[in-house]
C-alpha positions as CSV (number, residue, x, y, z in Angstrom):
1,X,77.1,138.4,170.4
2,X,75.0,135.5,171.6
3,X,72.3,133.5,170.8
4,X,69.5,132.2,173.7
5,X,67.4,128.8,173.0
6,X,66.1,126.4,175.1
7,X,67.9,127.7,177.9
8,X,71.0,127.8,177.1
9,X,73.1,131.3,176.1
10,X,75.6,130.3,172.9
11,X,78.3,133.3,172.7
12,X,80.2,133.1,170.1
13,X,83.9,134.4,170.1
14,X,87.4,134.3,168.6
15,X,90.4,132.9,170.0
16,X,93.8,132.4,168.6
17,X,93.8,128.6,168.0
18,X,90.0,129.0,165.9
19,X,86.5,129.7,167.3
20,X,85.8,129.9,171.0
21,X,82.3,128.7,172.3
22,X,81.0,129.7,175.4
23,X,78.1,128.6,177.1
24,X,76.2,129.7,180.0
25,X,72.4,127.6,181.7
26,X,69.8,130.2,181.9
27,X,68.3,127.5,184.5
28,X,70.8,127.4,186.6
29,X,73.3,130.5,185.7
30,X,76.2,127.0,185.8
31,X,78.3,127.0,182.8
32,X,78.0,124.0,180.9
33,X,80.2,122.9,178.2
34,X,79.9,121.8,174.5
35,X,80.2,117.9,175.3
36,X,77.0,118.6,177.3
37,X,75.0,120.6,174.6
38,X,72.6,117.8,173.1
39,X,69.3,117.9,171.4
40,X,66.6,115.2,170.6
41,X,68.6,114.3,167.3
42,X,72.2,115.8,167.9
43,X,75.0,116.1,169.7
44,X,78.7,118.2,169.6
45,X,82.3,116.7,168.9
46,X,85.4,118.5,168.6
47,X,86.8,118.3,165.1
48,X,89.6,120.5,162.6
49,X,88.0,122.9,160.1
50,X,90.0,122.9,157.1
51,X,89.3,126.1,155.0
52,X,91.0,126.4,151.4
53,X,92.0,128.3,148.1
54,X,92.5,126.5,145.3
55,X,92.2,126.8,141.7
56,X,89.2,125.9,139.4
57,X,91.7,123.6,138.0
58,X,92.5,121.6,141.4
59,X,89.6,121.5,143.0
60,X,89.0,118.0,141.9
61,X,92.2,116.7,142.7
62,X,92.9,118.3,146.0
63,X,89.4,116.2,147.3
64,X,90.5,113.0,145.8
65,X,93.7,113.3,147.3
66,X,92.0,114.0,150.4
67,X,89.3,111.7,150.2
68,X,92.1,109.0,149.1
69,X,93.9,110.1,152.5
70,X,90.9,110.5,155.4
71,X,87.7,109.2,153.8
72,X,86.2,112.8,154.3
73,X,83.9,111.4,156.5
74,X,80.8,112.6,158.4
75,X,78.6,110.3,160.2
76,X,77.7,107.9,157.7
77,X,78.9,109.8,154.3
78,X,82.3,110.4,153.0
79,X,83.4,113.0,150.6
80,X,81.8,115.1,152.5
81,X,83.2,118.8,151.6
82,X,81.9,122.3,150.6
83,X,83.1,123.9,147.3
84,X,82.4,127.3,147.2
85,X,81.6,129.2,143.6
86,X,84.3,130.4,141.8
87,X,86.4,134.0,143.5
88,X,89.0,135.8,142.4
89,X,92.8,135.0,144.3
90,X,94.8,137.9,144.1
91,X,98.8,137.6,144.8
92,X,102.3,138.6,143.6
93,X,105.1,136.2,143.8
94,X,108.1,138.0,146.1
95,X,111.8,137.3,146.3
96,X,112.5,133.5,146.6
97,X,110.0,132.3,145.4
98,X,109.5,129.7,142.4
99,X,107.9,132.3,140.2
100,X,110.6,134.8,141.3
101,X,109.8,138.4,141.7
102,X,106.8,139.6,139.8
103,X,106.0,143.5,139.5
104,X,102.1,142.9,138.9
105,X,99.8,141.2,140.7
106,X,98.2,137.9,139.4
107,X,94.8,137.5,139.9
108,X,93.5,133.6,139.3
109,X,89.6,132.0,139.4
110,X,89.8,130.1,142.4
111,X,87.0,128.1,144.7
112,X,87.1,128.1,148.3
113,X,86.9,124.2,149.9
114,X,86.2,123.9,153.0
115,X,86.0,120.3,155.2
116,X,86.4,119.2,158.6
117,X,88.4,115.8,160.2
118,X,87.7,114.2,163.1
119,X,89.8,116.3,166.4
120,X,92.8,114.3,166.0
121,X,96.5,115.8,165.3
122,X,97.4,112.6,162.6
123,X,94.6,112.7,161.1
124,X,94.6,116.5,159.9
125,X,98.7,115.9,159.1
126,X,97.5,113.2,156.6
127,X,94.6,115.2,155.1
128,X,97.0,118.5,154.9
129,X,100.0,116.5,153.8
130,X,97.0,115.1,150.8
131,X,96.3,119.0,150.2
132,X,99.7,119.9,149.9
133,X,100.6,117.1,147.5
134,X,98.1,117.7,145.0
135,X,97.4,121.9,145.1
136,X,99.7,123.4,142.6
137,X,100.7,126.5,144.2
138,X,103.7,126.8,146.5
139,X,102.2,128.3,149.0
140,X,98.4,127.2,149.1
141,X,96.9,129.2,151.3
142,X,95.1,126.9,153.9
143,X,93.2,127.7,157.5
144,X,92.5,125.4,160.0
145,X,90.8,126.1,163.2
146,X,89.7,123.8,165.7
147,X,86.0,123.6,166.3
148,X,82.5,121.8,167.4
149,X,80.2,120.3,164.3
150,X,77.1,118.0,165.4
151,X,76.6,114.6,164.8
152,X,73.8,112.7,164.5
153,X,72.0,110.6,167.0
154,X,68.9,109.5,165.8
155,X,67.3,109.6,162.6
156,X,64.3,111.6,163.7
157,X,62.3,109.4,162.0
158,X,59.0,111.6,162.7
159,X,60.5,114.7,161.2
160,X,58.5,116.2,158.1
161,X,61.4,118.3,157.1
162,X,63.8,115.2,156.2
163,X,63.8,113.7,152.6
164,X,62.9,110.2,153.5
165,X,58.9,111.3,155.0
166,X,58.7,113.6,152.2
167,X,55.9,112.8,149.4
168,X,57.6,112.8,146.0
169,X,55.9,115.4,144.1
């Protein structure tokens, strides 16, 4: 699949460590790569998507702890995460585990959080190590893949759409 704007061909694709990017110049027919993909108010950087389950009940708790342990920080905000309404988590404990074996399966309300870390491998130990001390399962189930998010680089002052020029109504 791929997606053609100003010039440049975005293909999206999977590869085993997370999502692949690949980019092609429909000016030149030169590959460029993401460090070069920049607009009038943004530009790329490698960073660690952390994707999560965790209970209604620890949602709070796993982003403190998380918070507490990397900031959460994206540009110039922290706490920055997305909490996804509540799901349904289905699972049944097996054979060592804490709960032992179970013969039904447990179904729990649970919200999907997802945040991302700057590209660096201590800083997503300490925000996993933060997850893993404050989630109550055993197992929390937890996906990380490495990716590109943009960052800001100017404030687009002009810009109708942003909160600050808008009138208040």
């Amino acid at each position: 699949m791929g997606l053609r704007q100003v010039g440049v061909s975005i293909a999206f694709g999977l590869l085993g460590s997370g999502v692949g990017l690949g980019y092609a110049s429909a000016a030149s027919g030169t590959d460029i790569t993401p460090e070069q993909i920049e607009g009038k108010a943004f530009r790329l950087e490698r960073a660690y998507l952390v994707v999560l389950h965790a209970p209604v009940g620890d949602v709070a708790k796993v982003l403190k702890s998380v918070a507490a342990a990397v900031g959460l920080e994206y540009g110039k905000y922290d706490h920055v995460a997305y909490i996804d309404g509540v799901g349904i988590e289905q699972f049944r404990a097996m054979e060592g585990s804490k709960a032992g074996v179970q013969k039904r399966i447990s179904k729990q309300p649970t919200k999907v959080v997802s945040f991302s870390v700057a590209h660096d491998a201590t800083v997503l130990q300490k925000a996993l190590q933060a997850v893993y001390a404050a989630h109550s399962y055993e197992e929390p189930v937890i996906y990380v893949s490495e990716v590109w998010r943009t960052r800001s680089t100017n404030p687009d002052e002009q810009n109708p759409n942003r909160w600050w020029n808008q009138k208040p109504k």
